[in-house]
C-alpha positions as CSV (number, residue, x, y, z in Angstrom):
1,X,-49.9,-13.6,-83.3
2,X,-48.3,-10.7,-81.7
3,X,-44.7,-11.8,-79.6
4,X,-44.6,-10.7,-76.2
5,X,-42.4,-8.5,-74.7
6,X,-40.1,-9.7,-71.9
7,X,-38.8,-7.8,-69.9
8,X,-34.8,-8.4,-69.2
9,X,-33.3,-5.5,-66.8
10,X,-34.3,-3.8,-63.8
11,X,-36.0,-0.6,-63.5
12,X,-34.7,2.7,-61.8
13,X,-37.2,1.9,-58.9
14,X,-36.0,-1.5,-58.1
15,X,-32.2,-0.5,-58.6
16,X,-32.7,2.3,-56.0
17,X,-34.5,-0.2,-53.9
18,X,-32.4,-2.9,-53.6
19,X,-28.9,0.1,-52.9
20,X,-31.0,0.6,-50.3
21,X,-31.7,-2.4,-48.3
22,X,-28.0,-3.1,-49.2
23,X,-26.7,-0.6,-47.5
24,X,-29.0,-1.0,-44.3
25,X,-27.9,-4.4,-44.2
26,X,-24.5,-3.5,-45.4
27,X,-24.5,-0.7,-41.9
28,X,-26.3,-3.3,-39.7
29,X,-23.5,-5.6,-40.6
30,X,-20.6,-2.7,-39.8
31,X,-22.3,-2.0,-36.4
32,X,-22.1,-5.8,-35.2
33,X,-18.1,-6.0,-36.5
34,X,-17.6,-2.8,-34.4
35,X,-19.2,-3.8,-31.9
36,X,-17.4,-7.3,-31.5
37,X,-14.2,-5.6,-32.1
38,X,-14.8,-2.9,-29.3
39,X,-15.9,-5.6,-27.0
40,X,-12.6,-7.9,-27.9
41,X,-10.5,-4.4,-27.1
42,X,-12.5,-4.0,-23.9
43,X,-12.2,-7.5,-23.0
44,X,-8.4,-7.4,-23.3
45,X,-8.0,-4.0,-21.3
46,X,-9.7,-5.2,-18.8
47,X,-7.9,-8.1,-18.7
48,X,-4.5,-5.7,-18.8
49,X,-5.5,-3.5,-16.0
50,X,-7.1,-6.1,-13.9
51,X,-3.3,-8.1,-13.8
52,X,-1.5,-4.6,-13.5
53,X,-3.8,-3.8,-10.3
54,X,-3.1,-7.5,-9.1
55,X,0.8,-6.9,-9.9
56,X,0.4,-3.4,-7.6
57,X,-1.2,-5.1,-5.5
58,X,1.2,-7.6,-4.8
59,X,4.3,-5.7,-4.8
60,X,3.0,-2.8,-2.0
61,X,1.9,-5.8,0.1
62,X,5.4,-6.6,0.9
63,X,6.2,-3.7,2.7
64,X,3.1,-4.0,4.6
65,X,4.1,-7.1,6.1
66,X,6.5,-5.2,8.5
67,X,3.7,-3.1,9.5
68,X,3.1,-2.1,12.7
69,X,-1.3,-2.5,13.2
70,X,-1.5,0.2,15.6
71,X,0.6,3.3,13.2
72,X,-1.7,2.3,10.6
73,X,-3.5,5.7,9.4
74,X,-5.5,7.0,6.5
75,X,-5.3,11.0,5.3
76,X,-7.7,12.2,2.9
77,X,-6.9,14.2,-0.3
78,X,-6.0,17.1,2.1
79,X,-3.7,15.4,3.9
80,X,-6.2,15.4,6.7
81,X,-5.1,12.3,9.4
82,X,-8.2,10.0,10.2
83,X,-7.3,9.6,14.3
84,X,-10.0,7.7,14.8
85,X,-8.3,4.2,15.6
86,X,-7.7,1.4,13.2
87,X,-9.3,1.1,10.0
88,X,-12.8,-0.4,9.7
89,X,-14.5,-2.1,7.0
90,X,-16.0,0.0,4.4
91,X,-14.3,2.2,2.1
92,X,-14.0,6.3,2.4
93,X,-13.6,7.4,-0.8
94,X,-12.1,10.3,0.4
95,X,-8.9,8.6,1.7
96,X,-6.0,8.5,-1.1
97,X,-2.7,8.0,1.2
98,X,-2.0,5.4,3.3
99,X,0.6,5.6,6.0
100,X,2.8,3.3,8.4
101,X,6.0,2.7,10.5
102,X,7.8,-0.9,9.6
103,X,9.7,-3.0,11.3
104,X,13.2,-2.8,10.1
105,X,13.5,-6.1,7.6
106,X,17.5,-5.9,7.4
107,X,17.9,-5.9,10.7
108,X,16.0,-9.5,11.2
109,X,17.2,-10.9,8.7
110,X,21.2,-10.6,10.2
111,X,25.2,-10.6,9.3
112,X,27.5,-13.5,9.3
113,X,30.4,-12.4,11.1
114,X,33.7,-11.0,10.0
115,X,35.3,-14.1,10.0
116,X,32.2,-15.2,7.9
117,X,32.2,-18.2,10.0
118,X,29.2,-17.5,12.3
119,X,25.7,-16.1,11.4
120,X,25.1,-13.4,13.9
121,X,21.4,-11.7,14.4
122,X,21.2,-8.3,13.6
123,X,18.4,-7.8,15.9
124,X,16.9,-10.1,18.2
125,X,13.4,-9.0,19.9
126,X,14.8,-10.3,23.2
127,X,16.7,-7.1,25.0
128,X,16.6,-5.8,28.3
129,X,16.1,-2.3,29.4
130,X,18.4,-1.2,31.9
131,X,17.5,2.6,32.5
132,X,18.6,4.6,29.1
133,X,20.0,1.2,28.1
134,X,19.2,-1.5,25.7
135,X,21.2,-4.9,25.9
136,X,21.3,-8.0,24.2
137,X,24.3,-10.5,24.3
138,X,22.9,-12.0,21.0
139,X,22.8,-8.7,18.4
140,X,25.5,-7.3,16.6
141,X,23.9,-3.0,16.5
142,X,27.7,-2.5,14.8
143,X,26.3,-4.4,11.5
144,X,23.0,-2.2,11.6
145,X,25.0,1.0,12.1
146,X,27.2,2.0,8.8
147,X,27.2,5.7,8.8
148,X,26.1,5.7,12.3
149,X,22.6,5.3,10.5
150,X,21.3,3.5,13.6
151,X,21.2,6.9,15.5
152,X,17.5,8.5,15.2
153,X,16.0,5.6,14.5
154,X,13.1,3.9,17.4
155,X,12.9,1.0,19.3
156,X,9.0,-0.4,19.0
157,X,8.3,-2.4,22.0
158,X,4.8,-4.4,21.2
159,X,4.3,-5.7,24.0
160,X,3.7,-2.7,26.0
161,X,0.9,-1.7,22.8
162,X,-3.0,-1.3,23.6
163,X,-4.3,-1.7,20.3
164,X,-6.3,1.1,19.0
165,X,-5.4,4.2,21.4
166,X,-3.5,7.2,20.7
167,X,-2.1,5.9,17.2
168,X,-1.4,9.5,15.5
169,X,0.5,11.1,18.9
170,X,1.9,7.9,20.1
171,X,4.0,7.5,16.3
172,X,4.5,11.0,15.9
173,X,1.7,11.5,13.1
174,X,0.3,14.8,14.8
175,X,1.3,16.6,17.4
176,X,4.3,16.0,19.5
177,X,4.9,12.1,20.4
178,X,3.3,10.1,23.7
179,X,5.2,10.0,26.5
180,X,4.4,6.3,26.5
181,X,7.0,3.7,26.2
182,X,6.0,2.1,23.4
183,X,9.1,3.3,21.6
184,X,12.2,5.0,22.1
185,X,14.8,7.0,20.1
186,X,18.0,5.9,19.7
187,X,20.9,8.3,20.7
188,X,24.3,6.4,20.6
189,X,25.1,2.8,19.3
190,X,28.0,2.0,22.2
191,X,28.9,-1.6,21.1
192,X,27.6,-4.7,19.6
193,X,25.1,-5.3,22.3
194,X,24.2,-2.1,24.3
195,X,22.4,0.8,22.6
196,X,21.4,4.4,24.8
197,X,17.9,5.6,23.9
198,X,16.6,8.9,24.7
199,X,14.7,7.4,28.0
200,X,13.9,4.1,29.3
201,X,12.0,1.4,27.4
202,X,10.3,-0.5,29.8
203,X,9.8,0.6,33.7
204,X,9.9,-3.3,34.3
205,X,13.1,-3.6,32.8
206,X,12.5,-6.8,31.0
207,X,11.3,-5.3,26.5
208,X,11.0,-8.2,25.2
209,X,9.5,-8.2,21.5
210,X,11.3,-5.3,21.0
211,X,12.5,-4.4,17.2
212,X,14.3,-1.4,15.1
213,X,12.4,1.3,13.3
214,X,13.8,3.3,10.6
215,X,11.7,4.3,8.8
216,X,7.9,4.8,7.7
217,X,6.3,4.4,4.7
218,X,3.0,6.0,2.8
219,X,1.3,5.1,-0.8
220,X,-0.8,8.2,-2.1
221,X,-3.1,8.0,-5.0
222,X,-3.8,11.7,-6.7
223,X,-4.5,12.7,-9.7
224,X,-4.0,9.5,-11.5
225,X,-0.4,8.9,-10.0
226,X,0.3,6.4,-7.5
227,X,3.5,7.2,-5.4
228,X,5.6,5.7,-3.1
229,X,7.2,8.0,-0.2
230,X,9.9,6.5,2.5
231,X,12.9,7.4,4.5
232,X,10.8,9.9,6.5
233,X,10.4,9.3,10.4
234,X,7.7,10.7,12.0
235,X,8.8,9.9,15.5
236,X,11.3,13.0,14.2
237,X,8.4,14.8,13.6
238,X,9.1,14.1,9.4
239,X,6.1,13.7,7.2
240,X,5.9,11.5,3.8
241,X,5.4,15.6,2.3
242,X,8.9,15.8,3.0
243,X,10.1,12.6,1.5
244,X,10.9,12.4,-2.2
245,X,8.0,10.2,-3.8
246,X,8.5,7.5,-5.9
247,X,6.3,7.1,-8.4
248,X,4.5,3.3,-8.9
249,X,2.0,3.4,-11.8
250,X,-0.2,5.9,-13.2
251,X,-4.0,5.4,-13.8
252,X,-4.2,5.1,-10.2
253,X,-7.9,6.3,-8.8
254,X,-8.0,5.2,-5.5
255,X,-5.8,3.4,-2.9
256,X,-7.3,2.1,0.8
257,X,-6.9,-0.3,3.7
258,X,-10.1,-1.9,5.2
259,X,-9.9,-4.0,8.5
260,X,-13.0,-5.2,10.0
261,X,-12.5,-5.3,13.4
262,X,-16.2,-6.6,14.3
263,X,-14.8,-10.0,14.5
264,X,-11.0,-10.0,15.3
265,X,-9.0,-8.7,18.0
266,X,-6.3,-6.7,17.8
267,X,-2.9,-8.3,18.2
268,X,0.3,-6.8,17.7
269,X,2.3,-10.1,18.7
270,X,0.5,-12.0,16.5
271,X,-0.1,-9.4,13.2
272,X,-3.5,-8.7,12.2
273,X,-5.2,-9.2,8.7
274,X,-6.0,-6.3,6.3
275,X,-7.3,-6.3,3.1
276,X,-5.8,-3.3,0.6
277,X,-8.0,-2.5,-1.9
278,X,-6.7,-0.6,-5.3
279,X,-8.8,1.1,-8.1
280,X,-7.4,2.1,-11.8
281,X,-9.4,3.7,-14.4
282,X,-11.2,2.1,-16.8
283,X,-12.9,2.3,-20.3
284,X,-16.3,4.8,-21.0
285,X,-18.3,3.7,-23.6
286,X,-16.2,5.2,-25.9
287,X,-13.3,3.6,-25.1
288,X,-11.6,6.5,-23.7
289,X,-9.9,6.2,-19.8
290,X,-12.2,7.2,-17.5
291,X,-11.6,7.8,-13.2
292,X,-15.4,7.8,-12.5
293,X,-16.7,5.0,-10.2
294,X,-19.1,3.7,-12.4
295,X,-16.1,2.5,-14.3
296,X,-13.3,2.1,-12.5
297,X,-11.5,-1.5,-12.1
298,X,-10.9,-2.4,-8.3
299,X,-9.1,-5.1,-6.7
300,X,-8.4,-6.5,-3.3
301,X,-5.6,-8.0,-1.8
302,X,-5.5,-9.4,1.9
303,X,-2.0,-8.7,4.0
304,X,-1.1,-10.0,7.1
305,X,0.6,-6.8,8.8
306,X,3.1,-8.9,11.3
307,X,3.0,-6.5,14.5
């Protein structure tokens, strides 16, 4: 009886078979670690830039707390100023700078005395306006004044404020300043109590909630940078385009401030609440930075802008 013949190796068929499906499944199995990895790197940028926008966030609402509502404006990427009246809800993508005159902080917050015995106010809100003259027994204007750097800044008096009229003329933003009394410049610091504006406050004679102005503020995104301009005063007729910026962050799409003002009424002796809303780039799908919408990480932040 003839032995069989068994067969013990592959053949050239089989062999190139079987390098095939390995290296389908061997590719398959590349794709899905890529994958996961890209999605662990995207998960963690996102993370990153959704804390850094937070942390921007955070940091530029401070300086909106001494806000006044009603100076409020928005100027597009052509530094075109938006006139008309307070932010509303819903965002215009074409508005990159936000601008504002503060309340002066410092000045609130007050000096102790020489003798360091007595806490004095810098300011208090409760002045009289006598003519050209603002008194009040209870400030110390010497302690805000080093350098005389009192003189050219404004008095704000609130109370005399209609919400929502003649913003851009009345703070200087276009145009030469309302003859309103809403604010005054100051000319001469004469002691501890009495300042001389440039004309009278108030025709009643009684300003109170008045405070000092020194200076304005605006926050431009362009081109991906995100500066910070100050120490202009528009009441001077100075612009932020004058001011040295100070840049932020980078990354920086898109910078806003919405106020829906469908359901609250203005208030300048209470503050009103704004939300500011940031945008940075984010990640195409191949993992590059990208400014488009589609991917672009926003955030929102609500401020309560105190006058």
């Amino acid at each position: 009886m003839k032995p069989s013949n068994n067969r013990k190796a592959f053949t050239m068929i089989e062999l190139l078979f079987v390098i095939v499906i390995m290296g389908i499944v061997g590719g398959l199995a590349l794709e899905a670690l890529r994958q996961y990895y890209d999605g662990i790197y995207r998960m963690g940028e996102y993370s990153k830039r959704v804390a850094r926008a937070d942390h921007i966030l955070e940091q530029v609402s401070k300086y909106f707390e001494n806000g006044i509502s009603a100076s409020i404006i928005r100027l597009d990427q052509n530094n075109a100023v938006q006139c008309d009246g307070i932010p509303v809800a819903g965002d215009d993508n074409n508005d990159y700078t936000i601008a504002f005159v503060a309340v002066d902080n410092d000045g609130l917050r007050g000096f102790w005395d020489a003798a360091l015995v007595r806490w004095l106010p810098g300011w208090t809100s409760d002045v009289l306006s006598v003519g050209n003259t603002l008194i009040s027994p209870d400030a110390n204007y010497t302690s805000l004044n080093p350098g005389n750097s009192l003189v050219g800044a404004a008095i704000f008096r609130s109370d005399g404020l209609g919400e929502g009229t003649d913003e851009c003329p009345r703070f200087g933003w276009v145009g030469a300043a309302s003859t309103n009394d809403v604010y005054r410049v100051i000319n001469t610091v004469d002691s501890d109590t009495q300042l001389t504006l440039n004309n009278m406050l108030s025709v009643s004679g009684q300003a109170s909630r008045a405070y000092v102005m020194r200076t304005a503020y605006a926050f431009r995104a362009r081109n991906g940078a995100f500066n910070m301009y100050t120490g202009f005063e528009p009441w001077n007729n100075e612009q932020y385009t004058g001011a040295t910026p100070r840049l932020l962050a980078d990354g920086v799409t898109h910078f806003t401030i919405l106020y829906d003002n469908t359901t609250t009424q203005m208030n300048s002796n209470v503050g009103n609440i704004y939300t500011l809303k940031i945008c940075l780039q984010g990640l195409d799908e191949n993992l590059i930075d990208s400014p488009l919408p589609a991917n672009q990480i926003c955030r929102e932040r609500m401020v309560h802008v105190r006058y």
